[in-house]
C-alpha positions as CSV (number, residue, x, y, z in Angstrom):
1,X,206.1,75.8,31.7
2,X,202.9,77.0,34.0
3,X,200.5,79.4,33.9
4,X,202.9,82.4,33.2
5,X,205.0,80.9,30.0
6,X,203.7,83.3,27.4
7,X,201.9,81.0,24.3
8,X,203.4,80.4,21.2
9,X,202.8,83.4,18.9
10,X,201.6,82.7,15.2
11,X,204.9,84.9,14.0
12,X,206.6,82.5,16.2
13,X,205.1,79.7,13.9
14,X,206.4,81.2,10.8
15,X,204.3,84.0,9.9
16,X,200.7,85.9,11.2
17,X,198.0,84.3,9.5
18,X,196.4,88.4,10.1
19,X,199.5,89.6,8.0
20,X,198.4,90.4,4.4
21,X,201.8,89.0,4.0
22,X,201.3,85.2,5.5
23,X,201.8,82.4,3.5
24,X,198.7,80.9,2.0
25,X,199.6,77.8,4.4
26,X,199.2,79.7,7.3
27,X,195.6,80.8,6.8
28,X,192.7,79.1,8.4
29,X,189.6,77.2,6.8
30,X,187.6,80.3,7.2
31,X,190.7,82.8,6.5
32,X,190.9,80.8,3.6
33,X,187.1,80.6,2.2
34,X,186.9,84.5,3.2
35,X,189.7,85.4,1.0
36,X,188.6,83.1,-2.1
37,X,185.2,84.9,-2.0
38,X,187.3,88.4,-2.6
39,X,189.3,86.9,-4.9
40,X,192.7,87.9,-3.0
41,X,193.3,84.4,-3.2
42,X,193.3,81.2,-5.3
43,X,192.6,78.0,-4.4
44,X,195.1,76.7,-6.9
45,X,197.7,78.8,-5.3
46,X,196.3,77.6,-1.3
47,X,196.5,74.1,-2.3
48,X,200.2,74.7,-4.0
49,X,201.1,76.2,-0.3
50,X,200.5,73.3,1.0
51,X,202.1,70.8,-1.4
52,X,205.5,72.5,-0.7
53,X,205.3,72.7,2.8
54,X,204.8,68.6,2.7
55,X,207.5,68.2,0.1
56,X,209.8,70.8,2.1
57,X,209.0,69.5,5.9
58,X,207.3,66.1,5.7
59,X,210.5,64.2,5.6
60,X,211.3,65.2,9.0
61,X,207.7,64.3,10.4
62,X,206.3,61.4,8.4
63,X,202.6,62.4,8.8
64,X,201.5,61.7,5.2
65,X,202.0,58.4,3.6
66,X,200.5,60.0,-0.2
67,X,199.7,63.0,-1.9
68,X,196.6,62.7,-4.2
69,X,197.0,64.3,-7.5
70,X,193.8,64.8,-8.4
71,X,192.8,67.6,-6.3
72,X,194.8,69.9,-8.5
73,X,191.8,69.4,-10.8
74,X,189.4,70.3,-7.9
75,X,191.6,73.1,-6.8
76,X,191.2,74.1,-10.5
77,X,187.1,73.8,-10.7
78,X,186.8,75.8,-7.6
79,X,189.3,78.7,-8.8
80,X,187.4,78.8,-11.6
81,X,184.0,79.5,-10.0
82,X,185.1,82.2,-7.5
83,X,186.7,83.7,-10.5
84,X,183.4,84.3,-12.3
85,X,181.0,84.0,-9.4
86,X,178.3,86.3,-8.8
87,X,176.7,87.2,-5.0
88,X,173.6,85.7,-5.9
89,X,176.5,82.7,-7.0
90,X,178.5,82.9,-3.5
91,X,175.5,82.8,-1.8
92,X,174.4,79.7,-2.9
93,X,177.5,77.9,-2.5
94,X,178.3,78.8,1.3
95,X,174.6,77.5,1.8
96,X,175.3,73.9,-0.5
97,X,179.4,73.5,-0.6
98,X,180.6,75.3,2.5
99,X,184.3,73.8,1.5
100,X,184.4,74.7,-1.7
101,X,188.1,75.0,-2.8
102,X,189.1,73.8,0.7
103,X,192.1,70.6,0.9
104,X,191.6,68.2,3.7
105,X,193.9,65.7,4.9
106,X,192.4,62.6,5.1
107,X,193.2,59.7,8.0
108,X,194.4,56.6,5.7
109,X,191.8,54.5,7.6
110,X,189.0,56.3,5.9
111,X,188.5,55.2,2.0
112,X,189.5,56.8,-0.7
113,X,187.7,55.2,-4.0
114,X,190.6,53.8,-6.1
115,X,193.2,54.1,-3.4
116,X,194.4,51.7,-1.4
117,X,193.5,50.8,2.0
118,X,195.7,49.3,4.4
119,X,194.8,50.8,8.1
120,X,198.6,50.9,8.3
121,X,198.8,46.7,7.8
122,X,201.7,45.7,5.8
123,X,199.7,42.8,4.4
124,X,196.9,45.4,3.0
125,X,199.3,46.9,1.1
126,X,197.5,45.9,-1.6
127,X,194.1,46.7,-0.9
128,X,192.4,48.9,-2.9
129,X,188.8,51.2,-1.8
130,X,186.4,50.5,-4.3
131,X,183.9,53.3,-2.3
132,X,184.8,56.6,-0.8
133,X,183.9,56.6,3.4
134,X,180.9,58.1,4.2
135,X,182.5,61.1,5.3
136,X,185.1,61.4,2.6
137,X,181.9,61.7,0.2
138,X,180.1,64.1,2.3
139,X,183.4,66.5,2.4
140,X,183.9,66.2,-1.9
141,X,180.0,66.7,-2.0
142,X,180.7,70.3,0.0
143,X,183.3,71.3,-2.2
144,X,185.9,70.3,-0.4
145,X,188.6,67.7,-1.6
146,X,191.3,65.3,0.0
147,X,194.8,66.4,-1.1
148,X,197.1,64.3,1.5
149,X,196.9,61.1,3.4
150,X,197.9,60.7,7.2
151,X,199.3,58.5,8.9
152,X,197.7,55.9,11.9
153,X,199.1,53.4,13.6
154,X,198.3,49.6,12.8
155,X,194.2,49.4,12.9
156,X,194.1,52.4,15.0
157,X,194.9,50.9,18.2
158,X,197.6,52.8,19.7
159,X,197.9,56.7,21.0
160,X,201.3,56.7,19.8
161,X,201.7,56.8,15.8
162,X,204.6,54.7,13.9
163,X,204.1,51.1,12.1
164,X,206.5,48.6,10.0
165,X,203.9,50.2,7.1
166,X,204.5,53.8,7.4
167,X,207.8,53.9,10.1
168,X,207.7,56.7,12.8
169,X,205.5,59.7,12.9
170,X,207.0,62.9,14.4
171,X,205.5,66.1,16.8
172,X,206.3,68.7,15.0
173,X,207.0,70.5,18.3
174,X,209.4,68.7,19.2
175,X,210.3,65.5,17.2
176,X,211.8,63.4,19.7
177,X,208.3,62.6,21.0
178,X,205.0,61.2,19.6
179,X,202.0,63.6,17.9
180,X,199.9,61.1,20.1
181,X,197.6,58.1,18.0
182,X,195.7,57.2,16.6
183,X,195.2,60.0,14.2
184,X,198.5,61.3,15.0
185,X,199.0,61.9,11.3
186,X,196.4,64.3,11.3
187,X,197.8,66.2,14.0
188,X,200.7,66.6,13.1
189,X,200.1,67.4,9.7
190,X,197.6,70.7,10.9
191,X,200.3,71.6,13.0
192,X,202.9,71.1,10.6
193,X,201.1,73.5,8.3
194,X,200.1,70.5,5.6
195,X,196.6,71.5,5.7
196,X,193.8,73.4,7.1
197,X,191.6,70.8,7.8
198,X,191.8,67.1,8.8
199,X,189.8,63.8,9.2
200,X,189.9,61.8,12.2
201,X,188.3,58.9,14.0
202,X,188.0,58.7,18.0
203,X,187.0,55.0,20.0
204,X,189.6,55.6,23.2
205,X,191.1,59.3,22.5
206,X,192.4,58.9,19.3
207,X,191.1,62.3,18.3
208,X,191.6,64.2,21.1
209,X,195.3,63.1,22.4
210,X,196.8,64.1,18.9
211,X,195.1,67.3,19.0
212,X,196.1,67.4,22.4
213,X,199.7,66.8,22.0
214,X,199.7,69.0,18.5
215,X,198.3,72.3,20.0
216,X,195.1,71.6,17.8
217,X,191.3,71.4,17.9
218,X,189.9,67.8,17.9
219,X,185.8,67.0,18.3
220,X,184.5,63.7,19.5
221,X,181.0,63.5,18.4
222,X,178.2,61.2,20.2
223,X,178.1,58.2,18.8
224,X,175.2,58.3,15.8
225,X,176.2,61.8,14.6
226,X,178.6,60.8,12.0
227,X,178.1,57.6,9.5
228,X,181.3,55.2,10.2
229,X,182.0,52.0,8.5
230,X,180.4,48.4,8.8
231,X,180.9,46.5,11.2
232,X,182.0,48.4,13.5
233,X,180.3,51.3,12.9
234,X,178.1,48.8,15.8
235,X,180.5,50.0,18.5
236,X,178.9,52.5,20.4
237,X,182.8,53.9,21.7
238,X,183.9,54.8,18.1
239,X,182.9,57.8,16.2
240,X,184.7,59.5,13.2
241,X,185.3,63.5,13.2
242,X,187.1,66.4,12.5
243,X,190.6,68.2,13.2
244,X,192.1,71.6,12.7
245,X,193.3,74.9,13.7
246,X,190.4,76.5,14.9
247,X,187.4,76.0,17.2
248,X,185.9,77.2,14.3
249,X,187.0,75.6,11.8
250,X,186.5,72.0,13.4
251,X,183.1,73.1,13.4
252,X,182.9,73.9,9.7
253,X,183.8,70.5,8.8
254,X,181.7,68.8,11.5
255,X,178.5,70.3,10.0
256,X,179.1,68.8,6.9
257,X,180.1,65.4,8.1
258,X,177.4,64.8,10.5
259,X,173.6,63.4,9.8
260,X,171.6,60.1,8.6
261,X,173.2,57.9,6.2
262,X,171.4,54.9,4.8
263,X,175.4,52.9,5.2
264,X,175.1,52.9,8.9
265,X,172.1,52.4,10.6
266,X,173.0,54.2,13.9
267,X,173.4,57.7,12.1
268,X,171.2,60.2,13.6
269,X,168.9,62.8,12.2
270,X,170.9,66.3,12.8
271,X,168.8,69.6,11.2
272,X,170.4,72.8,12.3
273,X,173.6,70.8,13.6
274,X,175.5,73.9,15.4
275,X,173.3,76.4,13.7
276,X,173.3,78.6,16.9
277,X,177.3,78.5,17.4
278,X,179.2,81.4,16.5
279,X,183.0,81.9,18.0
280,X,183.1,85.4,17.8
281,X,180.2,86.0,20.2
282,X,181.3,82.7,22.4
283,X,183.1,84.9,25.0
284,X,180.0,86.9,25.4
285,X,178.4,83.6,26.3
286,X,180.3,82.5,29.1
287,X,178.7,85.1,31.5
288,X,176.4,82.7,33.9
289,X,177.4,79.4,32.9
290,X,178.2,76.7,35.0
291,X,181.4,74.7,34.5
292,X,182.3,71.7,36.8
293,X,186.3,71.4,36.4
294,X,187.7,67.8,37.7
295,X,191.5,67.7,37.4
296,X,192.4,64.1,38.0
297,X,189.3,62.8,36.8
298,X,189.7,60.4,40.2
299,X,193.6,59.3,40.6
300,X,194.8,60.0,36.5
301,X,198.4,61.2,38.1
302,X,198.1,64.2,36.0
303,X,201.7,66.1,35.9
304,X,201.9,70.0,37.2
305,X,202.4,71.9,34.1
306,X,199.4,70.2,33.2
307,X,197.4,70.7,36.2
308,X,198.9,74.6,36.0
309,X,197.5,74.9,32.1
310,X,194.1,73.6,32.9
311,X,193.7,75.7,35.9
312,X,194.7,78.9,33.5
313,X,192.2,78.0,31.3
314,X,189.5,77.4,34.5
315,X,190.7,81.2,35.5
316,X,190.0,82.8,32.1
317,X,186.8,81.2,31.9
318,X,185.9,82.6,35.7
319,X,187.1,85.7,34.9
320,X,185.1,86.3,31.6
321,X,181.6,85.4,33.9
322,X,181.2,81.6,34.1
323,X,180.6,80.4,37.4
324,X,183.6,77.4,37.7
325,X,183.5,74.9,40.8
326,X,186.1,72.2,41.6
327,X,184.4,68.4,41.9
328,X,185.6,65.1,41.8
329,X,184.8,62.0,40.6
330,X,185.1,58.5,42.0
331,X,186.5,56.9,39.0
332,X,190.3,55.2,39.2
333,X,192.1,54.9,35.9
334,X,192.2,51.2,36.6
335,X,188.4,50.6,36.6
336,X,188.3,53.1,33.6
337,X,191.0,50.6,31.7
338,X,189.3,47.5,33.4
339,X,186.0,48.6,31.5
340,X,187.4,49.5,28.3
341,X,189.1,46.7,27.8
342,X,186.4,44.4,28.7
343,X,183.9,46.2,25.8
344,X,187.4,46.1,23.1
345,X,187.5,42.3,24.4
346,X,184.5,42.0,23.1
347,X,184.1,43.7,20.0
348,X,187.7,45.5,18.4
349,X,189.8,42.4,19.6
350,X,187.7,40.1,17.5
351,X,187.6,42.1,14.6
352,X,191.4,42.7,14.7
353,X,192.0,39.0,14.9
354,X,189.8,38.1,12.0
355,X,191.5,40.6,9.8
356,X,195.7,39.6,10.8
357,X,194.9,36.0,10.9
358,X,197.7,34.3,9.3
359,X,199.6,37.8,9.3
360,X,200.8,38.2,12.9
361,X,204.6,38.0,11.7
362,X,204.2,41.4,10.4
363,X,202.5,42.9,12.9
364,X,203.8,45.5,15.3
365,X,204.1,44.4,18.6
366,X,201.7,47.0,20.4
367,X,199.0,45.6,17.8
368,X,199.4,42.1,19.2
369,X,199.8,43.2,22.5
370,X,196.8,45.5,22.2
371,X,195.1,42.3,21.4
372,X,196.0,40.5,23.8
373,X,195.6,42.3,26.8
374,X,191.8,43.3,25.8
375,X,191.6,39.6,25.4
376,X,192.8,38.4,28.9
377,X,190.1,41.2,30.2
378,X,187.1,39.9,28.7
379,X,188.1,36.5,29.6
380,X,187.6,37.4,33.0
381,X,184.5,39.5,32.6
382,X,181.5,39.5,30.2
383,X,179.8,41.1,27.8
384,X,177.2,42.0,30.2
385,X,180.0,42.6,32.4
386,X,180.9,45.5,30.6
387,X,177.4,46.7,30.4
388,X,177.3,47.0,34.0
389,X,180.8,48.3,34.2
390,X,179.8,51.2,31.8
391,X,176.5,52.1,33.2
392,X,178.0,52.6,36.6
393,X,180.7,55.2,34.5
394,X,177.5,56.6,33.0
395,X,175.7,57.3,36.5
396,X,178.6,59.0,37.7
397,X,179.0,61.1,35.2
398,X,175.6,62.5,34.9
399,X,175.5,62.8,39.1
400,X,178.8,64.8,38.6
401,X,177.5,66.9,35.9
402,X,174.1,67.6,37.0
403,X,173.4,71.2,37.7
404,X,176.4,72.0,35.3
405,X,176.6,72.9,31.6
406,X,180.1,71.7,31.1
407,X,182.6,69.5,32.6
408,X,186.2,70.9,32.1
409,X,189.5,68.0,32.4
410,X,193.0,67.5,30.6
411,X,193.7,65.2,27.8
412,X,195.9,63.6,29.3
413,X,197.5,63.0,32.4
414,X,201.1,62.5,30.9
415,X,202.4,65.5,29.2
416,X,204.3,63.7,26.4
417,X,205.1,59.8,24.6
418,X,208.4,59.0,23.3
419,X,207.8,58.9,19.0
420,X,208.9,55.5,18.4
421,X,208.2,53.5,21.6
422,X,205.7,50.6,21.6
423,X,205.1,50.5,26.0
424,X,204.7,47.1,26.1
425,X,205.6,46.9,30.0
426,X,203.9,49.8,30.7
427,X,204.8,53.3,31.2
428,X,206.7,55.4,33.8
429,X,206.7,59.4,33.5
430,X,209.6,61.3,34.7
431,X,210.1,64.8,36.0
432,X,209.6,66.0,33.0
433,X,206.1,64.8,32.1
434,X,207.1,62.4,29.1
435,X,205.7,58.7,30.1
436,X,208.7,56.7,28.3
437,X,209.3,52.5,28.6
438,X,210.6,50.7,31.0
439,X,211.2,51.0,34.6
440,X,213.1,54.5,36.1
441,X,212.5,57.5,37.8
442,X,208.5,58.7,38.3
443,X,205.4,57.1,38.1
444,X,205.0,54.0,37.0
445,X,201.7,52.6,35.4
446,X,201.3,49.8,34.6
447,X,199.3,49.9,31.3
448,X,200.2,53.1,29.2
449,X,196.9,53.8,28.9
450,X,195.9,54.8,31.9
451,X,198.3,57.2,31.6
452,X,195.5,59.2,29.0
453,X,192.1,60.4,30.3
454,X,189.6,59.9,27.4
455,X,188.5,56.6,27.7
456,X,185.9,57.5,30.3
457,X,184.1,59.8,27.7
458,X,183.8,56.8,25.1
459,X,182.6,55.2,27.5
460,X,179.9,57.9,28.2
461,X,179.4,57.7,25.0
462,X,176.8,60.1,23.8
463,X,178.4,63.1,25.3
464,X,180.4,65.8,22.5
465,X,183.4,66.6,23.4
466,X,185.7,69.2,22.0
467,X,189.6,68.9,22.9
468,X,191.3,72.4,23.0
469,X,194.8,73.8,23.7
470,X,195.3,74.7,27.2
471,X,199.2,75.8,27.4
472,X,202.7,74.3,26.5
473,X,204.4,71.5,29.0
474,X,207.6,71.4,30.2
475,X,208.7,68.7,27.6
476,X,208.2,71.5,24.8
477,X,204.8,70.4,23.1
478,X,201.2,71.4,23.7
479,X,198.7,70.6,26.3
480,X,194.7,70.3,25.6
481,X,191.6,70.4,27.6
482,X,188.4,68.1,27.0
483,X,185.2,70.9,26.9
484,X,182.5,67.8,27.5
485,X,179.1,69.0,27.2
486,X,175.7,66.7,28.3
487,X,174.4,64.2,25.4
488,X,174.1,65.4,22.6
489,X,174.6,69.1,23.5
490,X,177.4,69.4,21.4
491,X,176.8,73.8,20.7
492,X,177.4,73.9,24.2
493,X,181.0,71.7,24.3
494,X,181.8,74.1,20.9
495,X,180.9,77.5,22.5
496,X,183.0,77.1,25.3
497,X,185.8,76.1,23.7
498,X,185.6,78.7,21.1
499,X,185.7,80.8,24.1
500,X,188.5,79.2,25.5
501,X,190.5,79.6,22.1
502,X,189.2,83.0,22.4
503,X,190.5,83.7,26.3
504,X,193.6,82.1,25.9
505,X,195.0,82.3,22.2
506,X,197.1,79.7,20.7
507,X,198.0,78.9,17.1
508,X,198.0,75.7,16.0
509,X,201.2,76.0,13.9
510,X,204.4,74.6,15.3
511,X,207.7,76.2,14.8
512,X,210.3,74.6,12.7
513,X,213.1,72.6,14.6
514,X,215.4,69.8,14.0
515,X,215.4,66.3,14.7
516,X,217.4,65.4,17.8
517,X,216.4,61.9,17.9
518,X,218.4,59.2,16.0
519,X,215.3,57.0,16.3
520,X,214.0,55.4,13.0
């Protein structure tokens, strides 16, 4: 589908979230907080909403691995305060707990106190948190409260989304195919309609390709602005964030997660985080702007449909008053995976090995292979390697971007990923956009990843990005755009996606299909 396939409509994703008739489910973050305020609705009743959509469609998508039964009690403690709040009372609570009454489902990878803790590993299974994440305290400390676990892939080190822990997780557009990794749970859960909100954690595209492939919002935030665990809250390519629905709504729980925390020492001081950012006048905004659009981001074979939605989205933004010029970049996806690889090498494949030692007969195979391939690069390059590597990346960035306020690209090059494939011998996309395993018709890569084009903004890694839906492919499941602002200029990457979202409305509920696959 091009530039001409009319977008999904919300009726089309079971009812209009405008309607005073839409399911609870259906409503937004701020739909949501709006309507508890007036007291037309309940944050008991929200919450129910979207326990039965997980018990009614989850089985179908395996996106949460557990519901958590206490929020009922923090559904309860909010209902009661809207109930007898005053405006003086209202007042002070959007200022102190901005998500009060609002669920969020919450990545497995980040801690729960009292839950267990496996990263998907089956020998964690056991594992118990005995702290909340960093985030996970800042969201309960706004009000908010987790109600549903997602799914990830083992360790978070695959952009597809299935493990011998948790078995295959489904698009909900269309099931045969992957909601992307590694916080594919998360996206296919907003999509779905299991929550409003989501957590999510981003050190190669593992926001931004689920929100990507789900037809939702995902932010990658410059490294420092939100607290991640230890160790590896040390690597500079990782950074933990939100997904949801909205533009907006992404941004609601961004403010709350970002900010200095005494648990990781590279957090960074953040007063009046997005304080200027408003979606409704980020249309308005566009008029002058500057937006450098790169399509291939140097050779990324990105498909047509894809190339079509991204120029649709480079239209609207010309035609609403931004000035948009076509520019390339010397970059090929090969250096962008040689570099990568040489920094996980280094840091993620070490840590991986440590924590599977004595366990790799349980692990999935794109865990070891992940492993070992990142090994084999840095044993050919260094540390200081890398360095160099990535401060070549850098330059070119910032020489590409000077004189522009944003730099416009796809998520990814390949349009689709087969739900329960592993692409172990790399990748080859057909006709139809979907990269699937083994040799055949298309393009053939010869590492799947280089088949995605996020890496190169980890690797510039203090510049926000904010991944935003840009059409439907051919294959039947949603395209995104990366909105990548300069460091640390992160109102700039949000107000131009809001205005995106704004241009070119989408909703960020799929329709309800059947299986077609027979894979497990």
């Amino acid at each position: 589908m091009s530039t001409d396939t009319p977008r999904p409509s919300a009726a089309a994703s079971a009812a209009d979230p405008t309607s005073s008739t839409a399911e609870p489910w259906t409503l937004s973050a701020a739909e949501a907080l709006a309507a508890f305020r007036s007291k037309e609705l309940s944050p008991i009743d929200y919450l129910t909403s979207f326990i039965g959509r997980i018990t009614a469609e989850d089985e179908r998508i395996n996106a949460v691995t557990e519901v958590v039964e206490e929020a009922v009690t923090s559904a309860r403690e909010a209902e009661d305060f809207y109930a007898n709040a005053t405006s003086d009372d209202l007042a002070e609570a959007a200022a102190t707990r901005p998500l009060l009454g609002l669920p969020v489902i919450a990545k497995e990878k980040h801690a729960l106190a009292g839950r267990g803790l496996t990263q998907g590993l089956l020998h964690e299974r056991d594992t118990v948190a005995d702290h909340d994440a960093a985030i996970i305290a800042r969201i309960r400390a706004a009000g908010g409260f987790v109600h549903a676990r997602a799914t990830s892939p083992e360790f978070s080190c695959a952009t597809i989304t299935h493990s011998p822990m948790w078995g295959v997780t489904r698009n909900p557009w269309n099931p045969d195919l992957s909601p992307g990794g590694s916080s594919g749970g998360s996206g296919a859960a907003l999509a779905a309609g299991f929550a409003p909100l989501a957590t999510a954690s981003d050190i190669a595209g593992s926001t931004r390709l689920p929100a990507a492939f789900t037809g939702t919002v995902g932010y990658k935030a410059p490294y420092g602005r939100t607290p991640g665990a230890q160790p590896l809250a040390a690597d500079w390519y990782r950074g933990d964030g939100p997904m949801a629905r909205t533009v907006a709504d992404a941004a609601l729980l961004a403010k709350v997660m970002v900010g200095v925390d005494p648990s990781d020492h590279a957090t960074i001081s953040s007063p009046g985080f997005l304080a200027d950012f408003d979606p409704a006048e980020a249309a308005d905004r566009l008029r002058g702007r500057r937006v450098a659009l790169c399509v291939r981001l140097g050779d990324f074979p990105v498909g047509k449909d894809i190339e079509a939605n991204t120029r649709a989205v480079a239209s609207a933004l010309e035609s609403a008053g931004a000035h948009v010029e076509e520019i390339e970049l010397p970059w090929t996806a090969e250096r962008i995976f040689e570099t990568a690889f040489t920094h996980f090498g280094n840091l993620l494949a070490p840590a991986m090995r440590a924590a599977t030692r004595g366990h790799e007969d349980t692990l999935a195979e794109y865990t070891l292979r992940f492993m070992a391939d990142a090994e084999a690069v840095a044993g050919r390059r260094s540390f200081y390697d890398g360095l160099a590597m990535e401060a070549r990346i850098q330059a070119e960035l910032a020489s590409a971007m000077d004189g522009f306020d944003v730099l416009l690209a796809p998520t990814s090059a390949v349009a689709g990923l087969e739900a329960g494939a592993s692409y172990l011998d790399g990748i080859t996309i057909g006709a139809d956009g979907v990269g699937r395993e083994g040799a055949g018709d298309g393009v053939r890569l010869d590492h799947y990843w280089q088949a995605h084009m996020t890496m190169p903004f980890n690797i510039c890694n203090r510049v926000p990005i904010v991944n935003v839906p840009s059409g439907m492919a051919d294959c039947g499941i949603p395209t995104g755009v990366q909105v990548i602002a300069h460091p640390y200029d992160d109102t700039r990457a949000f107000d131009v996606a809001a205005a995106i979202e704004t241009l070119c409305p989408w909703t960020g509920l799929a329709p309800t299909v059947q299986i077609g696959s027979s894979d497990g």
